[in-house]
C-alpha positions in Angstrom: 91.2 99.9 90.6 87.6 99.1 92.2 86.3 102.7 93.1 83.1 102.3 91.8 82.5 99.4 93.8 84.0 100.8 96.9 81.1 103.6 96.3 78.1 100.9 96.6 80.7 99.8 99.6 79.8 102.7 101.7 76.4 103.1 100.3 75.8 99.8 102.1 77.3 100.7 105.0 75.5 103.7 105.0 72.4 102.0 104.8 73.0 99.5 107.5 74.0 102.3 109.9 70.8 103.7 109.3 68.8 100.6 109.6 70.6 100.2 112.9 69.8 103.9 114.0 72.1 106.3 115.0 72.0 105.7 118.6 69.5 103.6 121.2 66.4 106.4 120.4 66.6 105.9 116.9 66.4 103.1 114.2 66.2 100.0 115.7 66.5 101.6 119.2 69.5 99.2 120.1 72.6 100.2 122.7 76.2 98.7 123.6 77.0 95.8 123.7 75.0 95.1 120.9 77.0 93.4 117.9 75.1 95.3 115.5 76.0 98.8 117.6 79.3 97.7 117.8 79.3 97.3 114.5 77.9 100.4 113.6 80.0 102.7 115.5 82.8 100.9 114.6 83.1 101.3 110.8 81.8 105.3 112.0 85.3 106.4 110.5 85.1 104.2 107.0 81.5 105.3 105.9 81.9 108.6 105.0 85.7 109.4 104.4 85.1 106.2 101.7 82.3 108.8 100.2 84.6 111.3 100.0 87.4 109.5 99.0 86.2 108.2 95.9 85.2 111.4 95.4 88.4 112.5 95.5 89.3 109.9 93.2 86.4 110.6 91.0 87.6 114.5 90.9 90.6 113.7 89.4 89.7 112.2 86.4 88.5 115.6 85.0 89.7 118.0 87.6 88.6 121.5 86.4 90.7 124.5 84.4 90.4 128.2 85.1 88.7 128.4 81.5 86.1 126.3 82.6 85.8 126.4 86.6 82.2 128.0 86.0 81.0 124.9 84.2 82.5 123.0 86.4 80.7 124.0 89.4 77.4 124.3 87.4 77.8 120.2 86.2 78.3 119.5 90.1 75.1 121.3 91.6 73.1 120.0 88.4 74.5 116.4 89.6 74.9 116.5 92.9 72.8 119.6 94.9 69.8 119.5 92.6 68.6 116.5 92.9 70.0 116.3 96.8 67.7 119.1 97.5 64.5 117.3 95.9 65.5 114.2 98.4 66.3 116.2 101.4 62.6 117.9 101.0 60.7 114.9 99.9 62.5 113.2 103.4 61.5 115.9 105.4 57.5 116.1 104.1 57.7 112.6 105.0 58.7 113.1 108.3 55.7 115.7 108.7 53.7 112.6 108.0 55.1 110.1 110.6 55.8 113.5 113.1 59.7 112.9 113.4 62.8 116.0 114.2 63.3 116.0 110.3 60.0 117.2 109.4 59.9 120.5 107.4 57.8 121.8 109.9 60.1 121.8 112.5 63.7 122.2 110.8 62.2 124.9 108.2 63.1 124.6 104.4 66.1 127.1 104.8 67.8 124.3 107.3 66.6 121.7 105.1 68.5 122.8 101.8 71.5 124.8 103.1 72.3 123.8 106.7 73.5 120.1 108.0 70.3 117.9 107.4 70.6 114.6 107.8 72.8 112.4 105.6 72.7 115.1 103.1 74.7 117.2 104.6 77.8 115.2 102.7 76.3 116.8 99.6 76.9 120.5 100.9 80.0 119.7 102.5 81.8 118.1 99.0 80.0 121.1 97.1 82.5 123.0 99.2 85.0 121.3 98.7 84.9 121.2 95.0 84.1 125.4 95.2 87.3 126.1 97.3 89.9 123.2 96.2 88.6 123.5 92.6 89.6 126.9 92.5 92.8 126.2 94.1 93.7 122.9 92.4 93.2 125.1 88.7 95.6 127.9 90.1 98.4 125.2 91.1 97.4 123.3 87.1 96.8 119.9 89.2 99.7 120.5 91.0 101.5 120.0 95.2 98.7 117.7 95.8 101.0 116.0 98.3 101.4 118.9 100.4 97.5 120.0 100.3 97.2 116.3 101.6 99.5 116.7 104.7 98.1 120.5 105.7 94.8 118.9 105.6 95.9 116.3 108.0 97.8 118.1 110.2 94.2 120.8 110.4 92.2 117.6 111.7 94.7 116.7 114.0 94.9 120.6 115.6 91.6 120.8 115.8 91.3 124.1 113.0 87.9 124.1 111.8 84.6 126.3 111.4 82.0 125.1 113.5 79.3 126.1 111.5 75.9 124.1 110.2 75.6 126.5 107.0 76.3 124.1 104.0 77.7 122.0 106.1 80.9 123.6 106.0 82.1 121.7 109.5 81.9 118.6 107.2 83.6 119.9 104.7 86.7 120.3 106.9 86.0 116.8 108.3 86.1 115.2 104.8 89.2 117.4 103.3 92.0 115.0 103.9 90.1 111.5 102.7 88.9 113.5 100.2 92.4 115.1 99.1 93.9 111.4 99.8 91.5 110.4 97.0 92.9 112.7 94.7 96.5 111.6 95.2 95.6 108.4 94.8 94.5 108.8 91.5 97.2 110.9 90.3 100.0 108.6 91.2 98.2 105.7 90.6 100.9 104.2 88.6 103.4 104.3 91.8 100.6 102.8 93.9 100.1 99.9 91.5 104.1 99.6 91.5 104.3 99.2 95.1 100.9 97.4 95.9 102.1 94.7 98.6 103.9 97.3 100.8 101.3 99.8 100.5 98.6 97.3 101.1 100.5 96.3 104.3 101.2 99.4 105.3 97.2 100.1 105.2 96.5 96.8 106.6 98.9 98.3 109.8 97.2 101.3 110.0 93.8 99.5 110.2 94.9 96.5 112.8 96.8 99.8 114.9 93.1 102.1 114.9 91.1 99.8 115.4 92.9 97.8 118.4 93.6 101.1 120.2 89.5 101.5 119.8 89.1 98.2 121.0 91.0 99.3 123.9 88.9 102.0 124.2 85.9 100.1 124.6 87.2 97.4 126.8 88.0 100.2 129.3 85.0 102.6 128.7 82.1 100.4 127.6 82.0 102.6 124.0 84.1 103.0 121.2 85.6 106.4 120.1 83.2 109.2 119.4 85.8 112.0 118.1 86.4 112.0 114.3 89.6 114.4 114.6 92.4 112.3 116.2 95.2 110.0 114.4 93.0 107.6 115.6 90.5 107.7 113.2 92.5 109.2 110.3 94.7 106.2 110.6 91.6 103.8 110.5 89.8 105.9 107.5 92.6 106.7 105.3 93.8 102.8 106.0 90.6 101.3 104.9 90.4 103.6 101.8 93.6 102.4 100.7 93.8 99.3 101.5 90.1 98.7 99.7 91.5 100.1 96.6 94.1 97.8 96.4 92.8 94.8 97.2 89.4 94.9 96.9 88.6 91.5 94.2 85.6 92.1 91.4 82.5 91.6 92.9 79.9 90.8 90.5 76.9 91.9 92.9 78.5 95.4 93.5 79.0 95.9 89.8 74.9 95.3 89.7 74.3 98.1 92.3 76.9 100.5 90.7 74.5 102.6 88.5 72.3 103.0 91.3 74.3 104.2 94.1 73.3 107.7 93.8 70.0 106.9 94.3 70.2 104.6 96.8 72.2 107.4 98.9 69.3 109.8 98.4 66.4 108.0 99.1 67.2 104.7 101.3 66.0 106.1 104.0 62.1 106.4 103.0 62.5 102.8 102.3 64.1 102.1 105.9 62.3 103.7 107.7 58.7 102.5 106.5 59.5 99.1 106.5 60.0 99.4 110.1 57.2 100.9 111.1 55.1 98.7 108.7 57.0 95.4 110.7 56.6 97.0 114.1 52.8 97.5 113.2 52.5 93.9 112.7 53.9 93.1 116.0 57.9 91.7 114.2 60.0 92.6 116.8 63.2 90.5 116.4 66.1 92.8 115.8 67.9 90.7 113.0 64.6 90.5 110.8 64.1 93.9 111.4 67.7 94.6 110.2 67.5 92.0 107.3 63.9 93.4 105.7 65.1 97.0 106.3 68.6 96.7 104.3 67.1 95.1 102.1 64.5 97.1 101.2 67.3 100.5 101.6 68.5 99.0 98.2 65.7 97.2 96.6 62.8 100.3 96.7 65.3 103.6 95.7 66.4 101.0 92.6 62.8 100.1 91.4 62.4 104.2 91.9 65.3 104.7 89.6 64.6 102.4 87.1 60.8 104.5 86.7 62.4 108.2 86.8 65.3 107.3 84.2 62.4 106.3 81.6 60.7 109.4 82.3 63.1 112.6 80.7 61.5 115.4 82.3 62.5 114.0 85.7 65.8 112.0 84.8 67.9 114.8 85.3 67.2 117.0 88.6 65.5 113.8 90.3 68.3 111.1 89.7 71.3 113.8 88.7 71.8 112.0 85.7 71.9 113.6 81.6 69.0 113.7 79.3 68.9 111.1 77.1 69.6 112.7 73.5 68.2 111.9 70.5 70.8 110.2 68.2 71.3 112.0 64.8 69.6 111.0 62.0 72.4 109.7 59.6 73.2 112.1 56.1 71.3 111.0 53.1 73.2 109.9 50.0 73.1 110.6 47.2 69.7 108.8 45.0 68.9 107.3 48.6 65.1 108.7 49.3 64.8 108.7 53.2 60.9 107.5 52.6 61.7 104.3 51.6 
């Protein structure tokens, strides 16, 4: 199954939506009907319920045990929060520099690092997740997965949440039942695989339904759906992670960008966001050059700043969230063999 490439998936589309902006007074300051609006406000319920469904998936390869729930946690926040916190704060001294909302001055370092900030906010709110369902996941031993799935879903759809910006735990809600969905996936894999070409149509239903009653939406209101709690967009999310997983061919390119996905989440956005100033400074103006040089740069930049930290040790593990290199073993002497020679 292609999770790995459905994560540079919705790395992409994450970077595109930024490049785009997130409405008319940001990015590339662009409004309805544009086809790159529509675009991005269309795929607004795949971007990050894909996140957090492969890292649902992802989860359940080593799911944690009671023994071990402490070490669990402490392997996620040396992946995941560490080195989000060193982006989120490195972003928001940038924006000091170019005078934006995110600057540090004006959200304050305790909003930066443990309130909703930006795109990292999908770092707190699966940190959450992974705290509370870890815990409960280890008490059940892996277990009623199915019917976590369907409380989750039937929260979002009655509204039950905490509207609250601390670690992003509003998100966490949000991103519960893709996330959950993930999990399942992965531990009945063998049924999915079993019954591919009804699931897949099934999915490919759910999709056609969502996204033609948005289409509706639009037609009659000038702007497609805003609210991420209604079947709506579960139908649309949970459709398009499922139906990705299943028929999603090998894509060599994706493979390419698969090691750097991480980092490309973190830090796209310096890249994006210079290289639109820097166009706009020399008078480019044309929205699909704009787009074009800023994507590409979103990937390009955060993988030549990869490929520099992970040959530097010191930083390759709370910059880029990724182990210390360790020094293989040198390999037992024999007997009459002298090492010096």
């Amino acid at each position: 199954m292609p999770i790995e490439a459905l994560r540079v998936l919705a790395v992409l589309l994450l970077v595109a939506y930024h490049v785009i902006g997130a409405g008319p007074d940001a990015g590339l300051n662009i409004e309805y009907p544009h086809p790159l609006r529509l675009f991005a406000e269309f795929l607004v319920d795949a971007r990050m319920p894909l996140f957090a469904f492969v890292a649902g998936f992802v989860y359940a390869f080593r799911p944690p045990v009671l023994a071990d729930y402490g070490g669990f946690l402490t392997g996620k926040i040396r992946r995941l929060i560490i080195p989000g916190w060193i982006a989120a704060l490195l972003f928001s001294v940038a924006g000091m520099v170019v005078g934006n909302v995110y600057s540090l001055t004006v959200q304050g370092p305790v909003r930066v690092l443990f309130h909703h900030y930006a795109h990292y906010w999908f770092l707190q709110s699966i940190m959450v997740i992974f705290v509370v369902f870890g815990l409960v996941d280890a008490l059940l031993r892996h277990r009623h997965t199915a019917l976590l799935f369907l409380a989750a879903v039937a929260m979002t759809l009655a509204g039950i949440t905490l509207r609250t910006s601390f670690l992003s735990i509003d998100g966490a809600f949000y991103l519960l039942p893709y996330f959950l969905f993930g999990t399942l996936c992965h531990r009945h894999a063998d049924q999915l695989l079993q019954h591919r070409i009804w699931l897949a149509a099934l999915a490919l239903g759910a999709i056609l339904a969502a996204g033609w009653w948005n289409i509706g939406l639009y037609l009659e209101t000038g702007r497609l759906s805003g609210y991420r709690g209604d079947l709506q967009s579960l139908g649309f999310g949970l459709g398009i992670a499922l139906a990705m997983l299943l028929l999603m061919p090998r894509i060599g390119w994706l493979d390419a960008l698969r090691p750097f996905s991480f980092t490309i989440y973190l830090y796209h956005v310096l890249a994006t966001s210079a290289t639109r100033r820097a166009l706009l400074a020399l008078d480019v103006t044309d929205v699909w050059v704009l787009f074009g040089c800023g994507l590409s740069t979103g990937l390009l930049v955060p993988v030549l700043l990869h490929l520099v930290i992970d040959r530097i040790p010191a930083l390759r593990q709370p910059v880029l969230g990724l182990r210390r290199n360790r020094r293989p073993k040198p390999a037992a002497a024999r007997p009459g063999f002298d090492p010096q020679h």
